[in-house]
N, C-alpha and C positions, 0 to 999 in steps of 0.2 A: 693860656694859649702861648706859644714857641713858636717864632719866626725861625726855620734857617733858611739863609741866603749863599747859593753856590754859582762860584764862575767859572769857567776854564776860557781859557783864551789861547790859539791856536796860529800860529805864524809857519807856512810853508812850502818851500820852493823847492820844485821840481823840476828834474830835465828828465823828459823823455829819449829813449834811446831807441831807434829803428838803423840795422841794415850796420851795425857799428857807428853809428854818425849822433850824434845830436840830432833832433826831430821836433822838439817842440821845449819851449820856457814856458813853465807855470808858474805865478804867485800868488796864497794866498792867505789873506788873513782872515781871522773870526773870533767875534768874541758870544759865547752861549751864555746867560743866565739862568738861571731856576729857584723858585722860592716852595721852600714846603713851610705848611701849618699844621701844628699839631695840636689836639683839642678833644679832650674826653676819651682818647683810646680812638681817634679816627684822626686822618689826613688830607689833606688838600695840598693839590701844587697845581703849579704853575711853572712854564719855560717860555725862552725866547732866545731866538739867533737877533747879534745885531745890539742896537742902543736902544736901551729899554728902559721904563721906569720900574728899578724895585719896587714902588711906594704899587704900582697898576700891576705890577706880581701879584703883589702882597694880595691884594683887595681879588683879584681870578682865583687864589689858592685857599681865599677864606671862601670864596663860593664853592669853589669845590670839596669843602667840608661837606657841602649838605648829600652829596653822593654816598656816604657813611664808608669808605672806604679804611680797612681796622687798620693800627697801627699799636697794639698795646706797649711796646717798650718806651721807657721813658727818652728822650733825647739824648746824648752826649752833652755834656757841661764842662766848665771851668778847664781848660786846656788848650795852651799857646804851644804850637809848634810851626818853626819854619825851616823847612827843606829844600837845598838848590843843587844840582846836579848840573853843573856849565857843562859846553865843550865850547870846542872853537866856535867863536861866528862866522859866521859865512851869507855874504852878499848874494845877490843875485849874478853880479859878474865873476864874484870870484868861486863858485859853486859852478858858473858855465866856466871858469878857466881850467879849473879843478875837472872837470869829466872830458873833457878835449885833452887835457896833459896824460889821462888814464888812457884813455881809448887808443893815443896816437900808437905806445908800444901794445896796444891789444890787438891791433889790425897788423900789426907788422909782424910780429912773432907769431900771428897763428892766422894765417891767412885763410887757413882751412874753416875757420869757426865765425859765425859770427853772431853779433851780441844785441840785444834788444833790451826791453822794459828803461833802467834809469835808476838816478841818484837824487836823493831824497832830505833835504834839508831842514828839519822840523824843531818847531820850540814850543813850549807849551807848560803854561801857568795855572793852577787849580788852587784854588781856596772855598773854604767852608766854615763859614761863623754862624752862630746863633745867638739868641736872648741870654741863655746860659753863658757866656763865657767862654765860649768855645770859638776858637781862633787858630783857623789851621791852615798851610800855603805850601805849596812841592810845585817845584819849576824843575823841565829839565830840557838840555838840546839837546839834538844827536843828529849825527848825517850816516844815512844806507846808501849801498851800493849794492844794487839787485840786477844782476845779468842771466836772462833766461838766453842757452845757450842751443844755436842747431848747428847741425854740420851741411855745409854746403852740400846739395844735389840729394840731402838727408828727407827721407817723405813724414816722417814722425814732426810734431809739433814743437815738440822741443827735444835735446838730446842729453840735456845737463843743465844744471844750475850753479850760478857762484854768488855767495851772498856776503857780503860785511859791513860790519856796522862798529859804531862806535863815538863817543867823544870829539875826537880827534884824526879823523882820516886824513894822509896825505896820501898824494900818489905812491910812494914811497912801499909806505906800511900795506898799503891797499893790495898794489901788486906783490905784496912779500906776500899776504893771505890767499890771495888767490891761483899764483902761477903751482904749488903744486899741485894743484886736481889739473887745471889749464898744462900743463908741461905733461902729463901721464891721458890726457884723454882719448889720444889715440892708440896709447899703449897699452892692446888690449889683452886679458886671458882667457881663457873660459869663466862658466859661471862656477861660485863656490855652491861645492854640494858633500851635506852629512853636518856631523854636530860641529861649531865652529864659532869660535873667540870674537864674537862681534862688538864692535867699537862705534859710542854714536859719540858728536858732534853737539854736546851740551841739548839747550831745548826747545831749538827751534822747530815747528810743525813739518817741518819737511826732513827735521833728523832726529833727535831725540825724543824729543817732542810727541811724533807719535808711538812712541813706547809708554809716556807720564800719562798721555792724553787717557790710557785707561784709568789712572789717579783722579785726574782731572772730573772725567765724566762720572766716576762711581763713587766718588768719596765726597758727593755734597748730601747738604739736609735732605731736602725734599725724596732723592732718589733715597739714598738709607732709608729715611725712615718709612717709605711707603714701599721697601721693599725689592725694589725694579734694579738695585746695582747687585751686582755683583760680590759685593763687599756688607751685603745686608745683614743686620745682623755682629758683624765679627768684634768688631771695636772688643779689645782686651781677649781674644780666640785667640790662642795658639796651638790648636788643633790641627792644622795645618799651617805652619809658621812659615814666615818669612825668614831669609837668613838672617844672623844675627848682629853683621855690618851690616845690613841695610838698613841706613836713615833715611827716609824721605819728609822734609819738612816744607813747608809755606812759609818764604823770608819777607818779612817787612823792613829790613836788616838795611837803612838807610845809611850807616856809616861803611856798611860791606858794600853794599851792593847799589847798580842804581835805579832806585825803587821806591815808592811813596811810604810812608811808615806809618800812613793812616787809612780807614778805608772809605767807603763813599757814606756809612752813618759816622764818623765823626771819631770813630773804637781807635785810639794808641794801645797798641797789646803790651801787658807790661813786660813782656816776655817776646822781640819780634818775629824770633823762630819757633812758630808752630809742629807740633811735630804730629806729622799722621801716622809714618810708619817708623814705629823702634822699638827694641828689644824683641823680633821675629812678630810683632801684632800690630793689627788697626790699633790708634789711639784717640785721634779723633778724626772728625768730618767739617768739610767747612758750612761754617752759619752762621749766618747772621742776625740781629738780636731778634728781625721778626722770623725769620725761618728754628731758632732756636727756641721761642716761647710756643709755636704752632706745633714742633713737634718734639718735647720735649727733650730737646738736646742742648749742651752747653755751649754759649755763643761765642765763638773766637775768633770776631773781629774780620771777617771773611767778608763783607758786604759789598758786589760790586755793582757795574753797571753805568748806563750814562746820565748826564744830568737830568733829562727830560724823565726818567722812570725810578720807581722803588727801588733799591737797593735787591738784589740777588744773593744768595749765596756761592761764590766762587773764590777764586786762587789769586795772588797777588805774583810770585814768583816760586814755581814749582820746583823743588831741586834736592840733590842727594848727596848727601854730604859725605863731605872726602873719608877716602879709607884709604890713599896712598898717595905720596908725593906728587909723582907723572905718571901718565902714560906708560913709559915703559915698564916702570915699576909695574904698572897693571898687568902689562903684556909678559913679564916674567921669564923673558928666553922666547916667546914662543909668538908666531905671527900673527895679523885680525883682519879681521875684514873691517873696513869702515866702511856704515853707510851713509851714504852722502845727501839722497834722495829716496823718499818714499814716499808712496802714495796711494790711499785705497783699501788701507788696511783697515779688519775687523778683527772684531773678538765676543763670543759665545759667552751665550749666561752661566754655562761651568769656568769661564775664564782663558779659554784654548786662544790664542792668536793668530791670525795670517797676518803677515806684513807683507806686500810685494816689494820690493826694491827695483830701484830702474837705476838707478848709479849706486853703485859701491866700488872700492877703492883697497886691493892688497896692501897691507901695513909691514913693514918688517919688524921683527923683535923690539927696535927701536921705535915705533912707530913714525917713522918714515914711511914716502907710500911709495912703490915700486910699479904699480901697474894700474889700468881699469879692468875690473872685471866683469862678467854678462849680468845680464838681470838674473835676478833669483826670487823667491818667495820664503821668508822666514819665519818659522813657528814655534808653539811652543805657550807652553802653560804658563798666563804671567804668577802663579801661586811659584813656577821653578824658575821662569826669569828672572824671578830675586828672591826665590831661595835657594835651592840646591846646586842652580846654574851661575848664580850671583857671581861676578868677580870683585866690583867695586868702581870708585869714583877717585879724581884724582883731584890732588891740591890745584895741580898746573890749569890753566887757563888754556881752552883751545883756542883764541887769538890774543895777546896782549892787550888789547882794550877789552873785552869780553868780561862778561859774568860768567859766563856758561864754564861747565868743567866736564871732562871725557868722563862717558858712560862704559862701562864694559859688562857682559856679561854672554852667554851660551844659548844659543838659539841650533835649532835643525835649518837648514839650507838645503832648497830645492831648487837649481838650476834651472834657467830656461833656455840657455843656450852652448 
């Protein structure tokens, strides 16, 4: 029998934003426990928010053995790792001085707009030991700045998004991230329409993000191997290829990036970057050691999920690796669309895409932005979105604290206004 014992502990303060103003101070703290037992090829656990006794874990997770819930893979063993990713701290007062110093030049310079949602100050501690030896801890802070944006006398729900995050936010840096979408939002053109140089904004769910998100969704265990992605089947097919710069990997890459380099069974990959897509083919899917014995796939350390549940198979940080300096090097002479926000997109069991976009953003050569443009809808086969339409990924960082790096590639655009 194998006790493991996991904690996360979670510190964080929030200010609410209504109407451009400060609206509400939250703090909070939490600490969650969870004990799994392993025993015979079956599992038992047990969780708990709050001050808990492991020892009255331990003893709920040995009864929940008797439910036979299977677990065939052995545990993780023998393995000390400790990972800390600081930024600034940030008090309660100084996190309210911090969103009042921001907001004051946001109301002034754009009196036309005004700013909701808030600033988000979080910390958060996770470790995971066992009987074996295994001893593992990833702490990290960070403070967001999320502005869902309308325009006065505007009937739409929202009209724009501005979002940054990072380490180390000052007013400073914060407004350098933000004023250029904020400075061009009323400087409108029409919508872009026909085949056209589209530029995302690393991976976040509202920019990048849902282009990966078909990686994301089609490239775990469970869907491969029962068939239902899209991508069923291909691992090592270059039958239909991807382009041949396109890397798309899964980083655990804790000295690059900031990122846990372990997953939630315990797996250090000895290799952090996984790679799904390279040399124009699947190569792998993510799995974890029990999605990897269930359907006979190689387990590569993919296991996510929260303390309270088994481990899943999923993505730790989705991203494609550079094939050019900047930006502009991507854009090559020639100008993009950046999108900024998207929302609602789908895509067909042959792989075809709709994206709608509700903010995108004219780029120049330089990628520089010059204008807003109308909503449009963008399509387009993701087998050509990164193959034949493929442009590339850039070294440069779309904000100086950021992970994320600029996406390019060729989509059709259909105007809606």
């Amino acid at each position: 029998m194998v006790r493991e014992v996991l904690t996360l502990e979670t510190r964080e303060l929030k200010l609410g934003v209504i109407g451009s103003r400060v609206a509400s101070v939250r703090s909070r703290g939490e600490r969650e426990s969870a004990v799994r037992v392993y025993d015979d090829g079956r599992v038992g656990t047990a969780s708990a928010v709050g001050d808990v006794s492991v020892d009255a874990l331990t003893e709920q997770a040995r009864d929940a053995l008797s439910l036979g819930i299977p677990y065939a893979p052995e545990p993780s063993r023998e393995r000390s790792l400790r990972v800390s990713h600081e930024g600034a701290a940030m008090s309660l007062a100084s996190l309210v001085d911090f969103t009042e110093a921001l907001l004051v030049p946001l109301r002034a310079d754009y009196p036309e707009l005004i700013f909701s949602e808030g600033v988000t100050h979080r910390t958060q501690a996770f470790s995971l030991r066992n009987d074996q030896g295994l001893d593992l801890a990833y702490s990290r802070s960070t403070t967001t700045a999320v502005f869902l944006i309308k325009e006065r006398g505007s009937a739409n729900i929202i009209d724009s998004l501005a979002v940054t995050e990072g380490p180390d936010l000052t007013v400073e840096n914060t407004l350098a991230s933000l004023r250029p979408k904020l400075d061009n939002h009323s400087n409108r053109a029409p919508s872009p329409s026909g085949r056209t140089r589209v530029v995302f904004a690393g991976t976040a769910p509202h920019a990048g993000g849902a282009l990966l998100q078909l990686f994301e969704r089609g490239c775990l265990a469970r869907g491969y191997a029962t068939g239902s992605s899209i991508f069923s089947g291909r691992i090592g097919d270059t039958s239909r290829p991807f382009h041949p710069d396109f890397r798309l990997v899964d980083s655990r890459d804790a000295a690059r990036l900031r990122v846990c380099p372990f997953d939630m069974e315990g797996v250090v990959r000895d290799t952090p970057d996984l790679d799904i897509i390279r040399g124009g083919a699947l190569r792998n899917v993510a799995a974890s050691k029990r999605d990897a014995l269930q359907f006979g796939l190689p387990a590569t350390g993919s296991g996510i999920g929260d303390l309270d549940q088994l481990p899943n198979s999923g993505f730790s940080r989705l991203m494609v690796a550079p094939t050019a300096p900047t930006l502009a090097a991507l854009l090559d002479g020639e100008p993009g669309v950046l999108v900024w926000l998207a929302a609602g997109g789908d895509v067909t069991p042959a792989g075809d895409v709709a994206l709608p976009v509700q903010v995108s953003f004219q780029l120049d050569p330089e990628g520089n932005i010059t204008h807003r443009l109308g909503g449009a809808t963008f399509t387009g086969s993701v087998f050509d979105l990164f193959g034949d339409d493929f442009v590339g990924a850039s070294e440069e960082a779309v904000e100086p604290q950021s992970d994320d790096r600029w996406l390019v590639t060729h989509m059709q655009a259909h105007g809606t206004s």
